[in-house]
N, C-alpha and C positions, 0 to 999 in steps of 0.2 A: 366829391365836390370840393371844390375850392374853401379854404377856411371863411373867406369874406362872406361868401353868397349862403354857405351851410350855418351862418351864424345868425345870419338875417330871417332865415327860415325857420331855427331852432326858437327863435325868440319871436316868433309872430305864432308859431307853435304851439309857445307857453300862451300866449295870451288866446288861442283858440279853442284851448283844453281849460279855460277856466272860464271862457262862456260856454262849452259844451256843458259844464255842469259835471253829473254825476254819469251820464247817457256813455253808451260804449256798445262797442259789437260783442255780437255772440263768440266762444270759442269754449273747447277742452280745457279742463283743468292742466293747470299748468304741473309738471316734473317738481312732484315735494323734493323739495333742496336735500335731505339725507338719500334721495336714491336717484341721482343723477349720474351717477357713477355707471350704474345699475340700467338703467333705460336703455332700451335699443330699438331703432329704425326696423319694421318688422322686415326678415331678410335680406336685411343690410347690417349685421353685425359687425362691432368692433372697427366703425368708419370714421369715429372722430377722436381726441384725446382735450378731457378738460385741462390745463397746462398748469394752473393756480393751485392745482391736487396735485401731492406726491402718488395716487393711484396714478393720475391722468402722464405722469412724467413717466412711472414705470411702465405704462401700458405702451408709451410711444419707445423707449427704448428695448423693453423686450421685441415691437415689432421689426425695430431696424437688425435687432439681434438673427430673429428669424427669415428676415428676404433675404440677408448673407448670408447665412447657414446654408440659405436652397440654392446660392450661388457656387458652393465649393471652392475649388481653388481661387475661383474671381473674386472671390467675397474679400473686399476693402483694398483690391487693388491699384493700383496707380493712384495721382493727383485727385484733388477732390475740389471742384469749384462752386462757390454756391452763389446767387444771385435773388437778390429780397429787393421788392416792389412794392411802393409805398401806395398809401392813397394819392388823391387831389383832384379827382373829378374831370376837366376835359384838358384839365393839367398833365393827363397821364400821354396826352402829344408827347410829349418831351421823351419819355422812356421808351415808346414807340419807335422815336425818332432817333434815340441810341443807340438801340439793337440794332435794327436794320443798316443805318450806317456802321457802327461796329459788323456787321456780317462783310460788308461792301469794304472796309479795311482789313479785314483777312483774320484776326485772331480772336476775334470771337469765340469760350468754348463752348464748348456739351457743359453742362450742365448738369453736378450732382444732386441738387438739391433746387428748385425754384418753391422761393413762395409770394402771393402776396396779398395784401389785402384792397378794398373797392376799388376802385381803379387800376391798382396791379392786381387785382383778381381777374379781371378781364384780361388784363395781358398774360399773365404767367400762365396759361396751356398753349399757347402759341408761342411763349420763349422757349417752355419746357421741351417742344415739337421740333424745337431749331429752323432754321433758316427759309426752308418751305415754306414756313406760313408768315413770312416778312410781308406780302402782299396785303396779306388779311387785314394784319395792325397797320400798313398804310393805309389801307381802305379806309379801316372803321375808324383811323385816328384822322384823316384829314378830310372824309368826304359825309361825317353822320351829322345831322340837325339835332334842335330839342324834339322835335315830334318823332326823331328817332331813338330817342330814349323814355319819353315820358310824353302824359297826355293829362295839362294842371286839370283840375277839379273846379267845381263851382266852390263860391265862399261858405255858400254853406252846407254843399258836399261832403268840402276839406274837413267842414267844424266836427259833422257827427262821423266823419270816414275815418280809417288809421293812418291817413297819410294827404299831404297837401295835392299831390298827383299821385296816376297810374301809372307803376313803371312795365306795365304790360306790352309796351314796342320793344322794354330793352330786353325782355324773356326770350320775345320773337329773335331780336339780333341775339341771342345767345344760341337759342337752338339754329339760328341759319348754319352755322357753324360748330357747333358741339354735335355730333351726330354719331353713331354709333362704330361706325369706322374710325374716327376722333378716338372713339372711347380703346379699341383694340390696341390701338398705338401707343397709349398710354398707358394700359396693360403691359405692353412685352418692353416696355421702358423701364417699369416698375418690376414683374417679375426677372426679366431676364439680366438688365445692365443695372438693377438696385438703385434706380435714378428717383427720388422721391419730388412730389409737387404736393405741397401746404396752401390752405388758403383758408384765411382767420376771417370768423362771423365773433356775434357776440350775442350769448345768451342773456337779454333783456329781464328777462325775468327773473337769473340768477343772476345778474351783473358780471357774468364770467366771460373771456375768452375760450373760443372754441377754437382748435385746430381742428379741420377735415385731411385724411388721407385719400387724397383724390386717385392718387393711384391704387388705393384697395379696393374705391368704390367702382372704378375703371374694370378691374380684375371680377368685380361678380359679376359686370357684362349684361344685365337683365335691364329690360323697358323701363323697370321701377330704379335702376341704377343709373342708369341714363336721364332719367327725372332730377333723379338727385343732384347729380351733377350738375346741372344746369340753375339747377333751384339754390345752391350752394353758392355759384357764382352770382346771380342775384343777391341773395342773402348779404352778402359781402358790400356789395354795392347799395342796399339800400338804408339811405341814408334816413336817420330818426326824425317822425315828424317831414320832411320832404316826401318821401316816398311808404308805402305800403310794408309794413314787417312783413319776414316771410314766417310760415306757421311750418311745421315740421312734428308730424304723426309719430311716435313714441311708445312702445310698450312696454307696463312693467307688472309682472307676474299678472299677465292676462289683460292688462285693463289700459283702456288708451290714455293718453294723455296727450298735452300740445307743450312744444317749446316753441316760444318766439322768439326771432333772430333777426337782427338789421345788420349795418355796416360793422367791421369790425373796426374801423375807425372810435369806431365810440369804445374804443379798450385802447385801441394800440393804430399808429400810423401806420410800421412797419415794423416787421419782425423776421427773425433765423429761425433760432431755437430756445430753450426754456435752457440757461444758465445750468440746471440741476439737470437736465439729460446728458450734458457733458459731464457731470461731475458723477453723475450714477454709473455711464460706461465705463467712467476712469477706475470707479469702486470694484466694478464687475470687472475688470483688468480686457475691458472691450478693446480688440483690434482696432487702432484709428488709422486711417490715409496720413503718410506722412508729409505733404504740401499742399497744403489748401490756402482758399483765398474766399472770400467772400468780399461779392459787390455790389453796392445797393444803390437802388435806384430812387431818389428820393423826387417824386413831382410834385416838387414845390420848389419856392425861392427860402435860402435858408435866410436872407439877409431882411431885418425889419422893415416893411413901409408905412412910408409916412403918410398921413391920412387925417386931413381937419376934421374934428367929429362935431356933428350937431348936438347942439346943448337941447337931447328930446331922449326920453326914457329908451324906445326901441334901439335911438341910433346906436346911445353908451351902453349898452345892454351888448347890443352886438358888436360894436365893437371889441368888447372885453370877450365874446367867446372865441372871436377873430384868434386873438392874440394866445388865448386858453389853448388852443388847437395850435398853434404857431409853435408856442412853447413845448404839449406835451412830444410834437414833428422832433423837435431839438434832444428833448431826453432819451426818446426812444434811440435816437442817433447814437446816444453816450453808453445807452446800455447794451447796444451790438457792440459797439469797442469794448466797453468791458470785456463783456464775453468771448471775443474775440482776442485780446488778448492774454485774456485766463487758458483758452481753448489754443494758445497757439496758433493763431487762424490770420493771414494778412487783412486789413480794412483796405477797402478802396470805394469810396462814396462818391458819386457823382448828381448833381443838382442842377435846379436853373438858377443862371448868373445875375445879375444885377444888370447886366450889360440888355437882358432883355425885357426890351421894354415896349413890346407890339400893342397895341390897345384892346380892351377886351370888352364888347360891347355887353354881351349877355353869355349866361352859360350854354355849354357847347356852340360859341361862338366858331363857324365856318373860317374864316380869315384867320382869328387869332392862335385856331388849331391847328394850320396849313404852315405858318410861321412857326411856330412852337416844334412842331415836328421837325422842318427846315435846319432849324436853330438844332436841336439835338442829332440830326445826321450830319451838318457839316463838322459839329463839333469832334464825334465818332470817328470820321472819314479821313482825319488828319492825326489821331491817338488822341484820345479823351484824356488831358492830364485828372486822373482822378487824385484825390484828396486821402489823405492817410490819415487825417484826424476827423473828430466832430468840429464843429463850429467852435472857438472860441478856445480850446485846446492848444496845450503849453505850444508855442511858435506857431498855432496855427491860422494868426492875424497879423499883416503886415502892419506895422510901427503905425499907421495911419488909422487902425483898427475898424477899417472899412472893408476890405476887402483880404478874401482867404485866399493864403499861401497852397498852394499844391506843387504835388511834386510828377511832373509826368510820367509817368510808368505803363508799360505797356501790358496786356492779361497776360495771364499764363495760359499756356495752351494743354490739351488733357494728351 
């Protein structure tokens, strides 16, 4: 969701959970924080990595160790591209609208890596898929309603419910398309060409990021795997207080338990990889690809707007988490550069410009996603000058300090 309208919700939120009182739904005891490590999805082992634990960082590097191993001689062959997908709700037009025009300008690659979080959680199985499924994300990015995503609640519903609406249409639009043939392809993506897809939730109750390896949960192939999947991509997308947390069954030494998980927005906008996975390969003397590039897709405007605030507790209230979100959009930008240039890795960030200024009447507004989408294929369709820095980085504002310098450069191809 948008920073504006998910701020507005988060602070009507707070004020609906402290007339709800003490009153709350039933659930499972939550994952005691010392044995999170430890918990697993009954026959769905070893599907997610906590990233904030150096457990959770070894666990993800020893498995990249192991799909190359089973690859042989393939294992870290050629160029390596990766592509990270931000949140921003029906914002995520834009990233839609880049792909597919980047496919319709020719250099588009495969894809070693996609991840992403709410809104590019919905997109990255269909980038990871390539080309094929350009129709799909035109579909759902320029022809879905609200009541194709969510069905609001009554007020006082909302008050004693977990969430202000049911996002039980956008489950439906997930499995329209998530189907077990989905799941295959994703499999022999992951076992055979070592192509990885991530998509970040967030542990609520531990306040942790989660990474999913959706192509391991793809590989156990079973009804209860294909749930997950689906429920994962949800997970991702639901946003705290808007929509319904998702609950996620857990066992440990026998006994059930509940983890709750919303967007992972509420950790992280957009992410690669955990800074300490590269630097654990590098320990371990890990084989790396020697030209990579990672390119993010960030759905949002990096640039501040301007906006007269009503002198009213709600309004300044939300206005200030607008801006909280706006900002941590920005850091998260500075910490892929990092990383990326610790890691040797090229940046290439691509955003919405300033220049667009469609009107947005309500979320998932029809018109203003048809536009939006527009706007990011014609951009693609001519060579998207992507950006080599974060915002506000050394020369990366013209003298005017309005508007960001880029340098057009065209992808690498695998």
């Amino acid at each position: 969701m948008r920073p504006a309208a998910l701020a507005s919700l988060l602070t009507c939120s707070a004020v609906l959970a402290a007339l709800a009182g003490c009153s709350a739904l039933e659930r499972k005891s939550s994952v005691p924080p010392q044995a999170l490590s430890k918990a697993q999805i009954a026959g769905l082992p070893s599907v997610r990595y906590l990233i904030s634990t150096q457990s959770g960082v070894d666990a993800l590097v020893n498995d990249v160790i192991q799909v190359e191993a089973a690859r042989g001689k393939n294992a870290f062959a050629g160029d390596a591209n990766y592509l990270a997908l931000s949140g921003g709700g029906d914002d995520g037009a834009f990233g839609a609208g880049l792909l597919v025009g980047w496919t319709q300008q020719g250099t588009r690659p495969q894809f070693t890596l996609v991840t992403g979080i709410s809104t590019g959680a919905l997109i990255a199985p269909f980038a990871y898929l390539g080309k094929d499924y350009d129709p799909i994300l035109k579909n759902v990015y320029t022809n879905i309603q609200p009541k194709d995503v969510y069905v609001e609640r009554g007020i006082l519903s909302g008050i004693f419910s977990d969430g202000l609406a049911d996002s039980t249409p956008l489950y439906q639009l997930i499995s329209k398309y998530i189907d077990a043939d989905f799941l295959k392809k994703v499999a022999y993506e992951y076992n055979t060409n070592g192509r990885w897809l991530l998509i970040g939730t967030t542990n609520i109750d531990a306040g942790q990021p989660v990474i999913w390896n959706m192509g391991r949960i793809a590989t156990i192939g079973t009804p209860q795997a294909l749930e997950l999947f689906r429920r994962v991509m949800l997970a991702s997308a639901s946003i705290p207080g808007a929509f319904s947390p998702v609950m996620f069954d857990f066992l440990l030494d026998g006994q059930a338990f509940q983890e709750m998980h919303v967007d992972g927005g509420a950790s992280t906008q957009v992410f690669l990889y955990p800074a300490a996975a590269a630097s654990k390969a590098n320990d371990l003397g890990v084989k790396r690809r020697t030209q990579r590039q990672v390119y993010i897709i960030r759905n949002s405007r990096l640039d501040p707007r301007w906006n007269e605030t009503e002198r009213r507790t709600l309004s300044v209230a939300g206005r200030a988490i607008s801006q909280l979100i706006q900002t941590q959009g920005i850091g998260d930008l500075y910490r892929i550069y990092n990383t990326a240039q610790a890691d040797h890795v090229g940046f290439n960030l691509a955003y919405i410009g300033s220049d667009f200024n469609e009107p947005h009447k309500e979320e998932f507004d029809q018109q203003y996603m048809k536009a939006l989408f527009q706007y990011g294929y014609e951009h693609a369709i001519h060579g998207y000058p992507w950006s080599k820095y974060p915002p506000g980085f050394k020369g990366a504002f013209d003298t005017d300090g309005a508007k960001m310098r880029i340098q057009k450069t065209g992808p690498q191809k695998q």
